[in-house]
N, C-alpha and C positions, 0 to 999 in steps of 0.2 A: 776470493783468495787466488792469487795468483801461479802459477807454475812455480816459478821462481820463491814464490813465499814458501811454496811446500818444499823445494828442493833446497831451501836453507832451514826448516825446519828438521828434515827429517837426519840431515849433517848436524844439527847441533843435537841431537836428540842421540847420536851414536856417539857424541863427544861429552856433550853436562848430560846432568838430568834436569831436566824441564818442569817445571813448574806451575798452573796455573794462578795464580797470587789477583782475585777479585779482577779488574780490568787493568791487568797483566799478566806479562810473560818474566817467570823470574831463573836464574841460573847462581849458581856457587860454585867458584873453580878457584882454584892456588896459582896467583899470578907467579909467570916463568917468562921471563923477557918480555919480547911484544907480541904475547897469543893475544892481544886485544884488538891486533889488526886482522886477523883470521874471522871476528865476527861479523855477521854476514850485514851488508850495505842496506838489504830490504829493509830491515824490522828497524824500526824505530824504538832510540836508545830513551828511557825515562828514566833514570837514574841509574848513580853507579856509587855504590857503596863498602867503603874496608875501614876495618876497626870502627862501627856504628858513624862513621865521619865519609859525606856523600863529597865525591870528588867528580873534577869531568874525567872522562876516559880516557884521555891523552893522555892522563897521568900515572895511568895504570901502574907503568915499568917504572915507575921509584918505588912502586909497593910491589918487590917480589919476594916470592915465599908467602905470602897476605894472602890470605879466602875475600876475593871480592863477590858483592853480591850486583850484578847488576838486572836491572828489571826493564824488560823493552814496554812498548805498550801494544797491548792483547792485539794480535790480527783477528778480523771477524772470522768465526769460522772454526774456531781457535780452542779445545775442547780436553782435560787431561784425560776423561776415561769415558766408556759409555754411559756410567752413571750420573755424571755432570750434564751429557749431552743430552738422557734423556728428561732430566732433571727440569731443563728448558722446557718450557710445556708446547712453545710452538713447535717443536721440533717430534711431539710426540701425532701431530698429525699431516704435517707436511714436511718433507725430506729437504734440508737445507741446498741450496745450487751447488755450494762447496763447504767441505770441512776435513778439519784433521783432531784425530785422536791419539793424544800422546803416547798414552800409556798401552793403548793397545794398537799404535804403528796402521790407525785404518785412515787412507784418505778417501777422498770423495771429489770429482769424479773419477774413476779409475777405470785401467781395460781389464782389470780381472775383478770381478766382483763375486766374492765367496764368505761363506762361514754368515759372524755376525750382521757383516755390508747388507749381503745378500738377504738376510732371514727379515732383517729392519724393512728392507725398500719392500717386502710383502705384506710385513705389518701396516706400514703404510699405506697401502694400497686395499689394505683390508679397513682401514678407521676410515679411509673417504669412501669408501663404499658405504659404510653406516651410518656413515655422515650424509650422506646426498639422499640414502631412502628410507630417513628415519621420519618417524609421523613427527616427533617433537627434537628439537634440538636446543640446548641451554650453553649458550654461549657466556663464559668470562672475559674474552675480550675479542676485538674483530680478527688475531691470528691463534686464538686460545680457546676450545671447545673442554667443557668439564664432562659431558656426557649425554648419550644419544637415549630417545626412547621408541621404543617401537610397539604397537597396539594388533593383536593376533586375539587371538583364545583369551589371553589377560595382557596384565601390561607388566612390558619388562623396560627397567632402568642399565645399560650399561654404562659405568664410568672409563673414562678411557683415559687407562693407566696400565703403562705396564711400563717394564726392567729388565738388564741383561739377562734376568734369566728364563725371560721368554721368547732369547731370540737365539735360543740351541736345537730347533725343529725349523725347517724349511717350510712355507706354506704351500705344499702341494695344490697345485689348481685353481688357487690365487689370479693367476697370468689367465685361464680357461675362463673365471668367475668375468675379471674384469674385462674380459673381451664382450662375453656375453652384455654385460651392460653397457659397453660400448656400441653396441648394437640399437638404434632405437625403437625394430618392431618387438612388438605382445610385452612392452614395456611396465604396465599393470602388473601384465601375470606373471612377470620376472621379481617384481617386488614382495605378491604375493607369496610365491617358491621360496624368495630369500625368508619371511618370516617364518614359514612351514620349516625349514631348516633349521633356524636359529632356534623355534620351540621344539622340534624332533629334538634337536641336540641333547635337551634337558637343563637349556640353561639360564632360565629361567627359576630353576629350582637352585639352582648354585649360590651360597650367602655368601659366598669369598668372592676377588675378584672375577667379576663377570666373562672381560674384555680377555682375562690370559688365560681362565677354562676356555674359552671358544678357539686362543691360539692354540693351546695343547691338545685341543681334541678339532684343527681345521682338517685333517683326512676326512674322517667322517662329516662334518660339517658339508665340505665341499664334494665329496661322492651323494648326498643327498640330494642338495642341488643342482650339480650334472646331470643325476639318475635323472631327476623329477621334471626337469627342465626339458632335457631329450626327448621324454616319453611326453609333455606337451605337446611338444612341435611333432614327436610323429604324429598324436593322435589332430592337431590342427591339421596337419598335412593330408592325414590320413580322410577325416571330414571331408576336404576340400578334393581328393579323389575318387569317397565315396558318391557324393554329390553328380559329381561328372560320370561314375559306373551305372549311378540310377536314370540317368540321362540316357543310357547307352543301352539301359537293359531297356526302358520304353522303346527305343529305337529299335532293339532287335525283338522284341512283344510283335512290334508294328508289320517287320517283315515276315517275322513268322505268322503272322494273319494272313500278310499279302499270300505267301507261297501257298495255303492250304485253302484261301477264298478263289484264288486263279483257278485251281485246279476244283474247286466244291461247283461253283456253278456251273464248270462243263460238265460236272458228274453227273446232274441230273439228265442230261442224254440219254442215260443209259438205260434207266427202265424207259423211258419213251422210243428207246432202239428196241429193247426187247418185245414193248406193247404191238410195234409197229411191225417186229418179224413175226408174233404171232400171230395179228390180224391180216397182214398183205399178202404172206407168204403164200401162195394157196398149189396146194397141186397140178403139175404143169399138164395141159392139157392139150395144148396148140401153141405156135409161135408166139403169139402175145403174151400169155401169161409168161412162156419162158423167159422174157426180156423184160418183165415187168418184174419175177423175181430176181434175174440176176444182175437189174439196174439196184435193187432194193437193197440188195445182198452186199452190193459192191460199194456203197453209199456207207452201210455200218460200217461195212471191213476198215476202211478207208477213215471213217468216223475212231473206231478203235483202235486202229495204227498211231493215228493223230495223238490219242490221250494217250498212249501204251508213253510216246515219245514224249509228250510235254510231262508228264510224269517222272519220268525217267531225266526229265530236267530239272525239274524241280527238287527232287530230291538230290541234285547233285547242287543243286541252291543250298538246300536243309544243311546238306554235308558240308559246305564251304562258310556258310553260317555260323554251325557249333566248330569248326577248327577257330574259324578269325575270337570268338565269345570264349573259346579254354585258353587261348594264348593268351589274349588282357585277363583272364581270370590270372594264371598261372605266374603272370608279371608282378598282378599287385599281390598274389601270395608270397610272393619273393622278397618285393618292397617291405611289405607289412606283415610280416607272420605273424606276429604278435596281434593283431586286431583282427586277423584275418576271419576268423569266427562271426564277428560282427556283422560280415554282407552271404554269411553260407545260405541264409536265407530266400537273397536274392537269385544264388547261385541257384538252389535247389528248382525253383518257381523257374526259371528259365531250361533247366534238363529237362523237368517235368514237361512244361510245353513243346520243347523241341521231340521228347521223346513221343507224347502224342500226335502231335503232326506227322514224325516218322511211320508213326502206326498210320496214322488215317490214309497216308500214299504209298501204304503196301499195299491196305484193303481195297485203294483204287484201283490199284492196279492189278490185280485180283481179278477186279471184276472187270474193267476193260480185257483181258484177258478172256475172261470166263463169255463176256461178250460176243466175241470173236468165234472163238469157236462154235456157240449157239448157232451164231449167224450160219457159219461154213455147215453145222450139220443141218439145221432146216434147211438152207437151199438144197443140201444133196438128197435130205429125205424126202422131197417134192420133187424129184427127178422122177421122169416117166422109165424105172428101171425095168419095167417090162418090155416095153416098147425099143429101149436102149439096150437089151440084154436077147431082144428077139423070144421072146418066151410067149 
């Protein structure tokens, strides 16, 4: 239907009243001079009728004061009220390119699209959705569906029919719903979601129309679906993070063995330092022994300087390790708080180890410590302090 069709439509509709009349367009006016040339050039003239006697239109103006009836022929498109339009059954699942509705002054395509326009092109939008992901579909003809079925928990039959007065509620999330299935990933499990909703609804149990319970309760309908959809993808999401954190916790298992096995095998030095100061050490007697212990002496010291320090590296390792391991913790408890409980586990097994390792390179260093001094005080106790003291 053309611009021009509607901009002479909507001028005769504020001048006659309008009529749909089977495949026509009819009008009744009291012929006054030549208002016959005032009607519009588009619409095609099918008859022109005064006193039951069809005349042509040019003749209009011999019959003034007369009620002519004349009848155009129907433009496609062409509709008196919403109950006619929706009465056309194609029109109850695909939204015509162009139309105009008499009685209620609606065309189609328009720049404002509100009220009934509006609530219809959601409807729509909601019947081809149950249309494309219904298990079974019974078609009456190739632009004409009677009703969709869908197989969940049981089987539900909806027929798809509805009337103006299901198009007084907006379908909130409608526009969210159809994006989502616009979408072609976890396509299954968006299907699956849609029946979990459609049976949550309860409507299933509903003996009246199926199709306009589900319009009058789509708030809930479609927050079930958002909910359930959402909380999908976080937890796919969330899998697909966990997967990569247990990756990451082996990886830092790995380093935390590295740091406390670098430091375990030098450890055993330590009673072989100890065995070695109590057996070599001996009471200085003369020049030789003196430089025999304080070659000895100076060999541990030097031995436990070395691990005091690589100790003291390594736990500055431990420490640079658990900050990098709480900061990816603390990210994905931020992403994910809701699943977060799920990896505490992991969490846990990783403090535990880290906090053991902390332990075990105090007690090294402890004893490298504890070492050190050993050493310092046998060499001085085996100092000839008599002989150094003159006594």
């Amino acid at each position: 239907m053309s611009s021009e069709i509607y901009h002479s439509l909507q001028q005769l509709s504020e001048q006659y009243k309008l009529k749909v009349d089977g495949h026509f367009l009819s009008i009744k006016f009291e012929v006054t001079g030549n208002c016959y040339k005032s009607l519009p050039d588009c619409l095609e003239i099918d008859s022109v009728e005064v006193d039951n006697v069809f005349i042509d239109v040019n003749e209009l103006e011999k019959y003034n004061e007369k009620v002519a009836l004349i009848k155009f022929v129907k433009p496609q498109g062409l509709f008196q009220s919403w109950k006619e339009f929706l009465n056309f059954k194609p029109n109850l699942i695909k939204c015509p390119d162009n139309f105009y509705l008499i009685d209620d002054h609606v065309t189609y395509p328009t720049d404002v699209i509100e009220s009934e326009l509006k609530h219809y092109l959601g409807v729509v939008k909601l019947v081809e959705l149950l249309i494309k992901h219904a298990d079974h579909v019974e078609h009456l003809s190739d632009a004409v569906v009677d009703k969709v079925t869908y197989l969940h928990k049981s089987r539900i039959d909806i027929q798809l029919q509805y009337g103006k007065d299901d198009l007084v509620d907006s379908l909130d999330g409608i526009t969210a719903i159809y994006a989502y299935f616009g979408d072609n990933s976890h396509k299954e499990q968006k299907i699956s979601i849609l029946k979990e909703a459609l049976f949550g609804l309860g409507i299933a149990n509903n003996s009246e129309n199926k199709l306009s319970y589900l319009i009058q309760n789509f708030g809930e309908f479609s927050k079930r679906f958002i909910e359930n959809y959402n909380l999908f993808v976080s937890e796919f999401s969330f899998d697909e993070v966990r997967k990569e954190y247990e990756e990451k916790k082996r990886d830092y298992f790995i380093k935390l063995d590295e740091i406390f096995s670098s430091v375990q095998s030098k450890m055993l030095g330590i009673p072989i330092s100890l065995a070695l100061a109590s057996f070599k050490l001996s009471t200085i007697v003369d020049e030789k022994s003196f430089w025999a212990n304080l070659f000895l002496s100076i060999s541990i010291i030097v031995y436990s300087a070395m691990m005091i320090m690589l100790i003291k590296n390594q736990k500055h390792s431990l420490k640079a390790l658990k900050s990098e391991f709480t900061s990816q913790m603390n990210r994905l408890k931020h992403q994910y708080s809701e699943q977060y409980e799920k990896i505490q586990d992991m969490i846990t097994d990783l403090d535990n180890r880290h906090d053991y390792q902390k332990s075990c390179l105090n007690w090294f260093y402890v004893m490298c410590c504890t070492l050190f001094i050993i050493v310092i005080a046998l060499f001085l106790w085996h100092l000839p302090w008599k002989l150094i003291l003159g006594i």
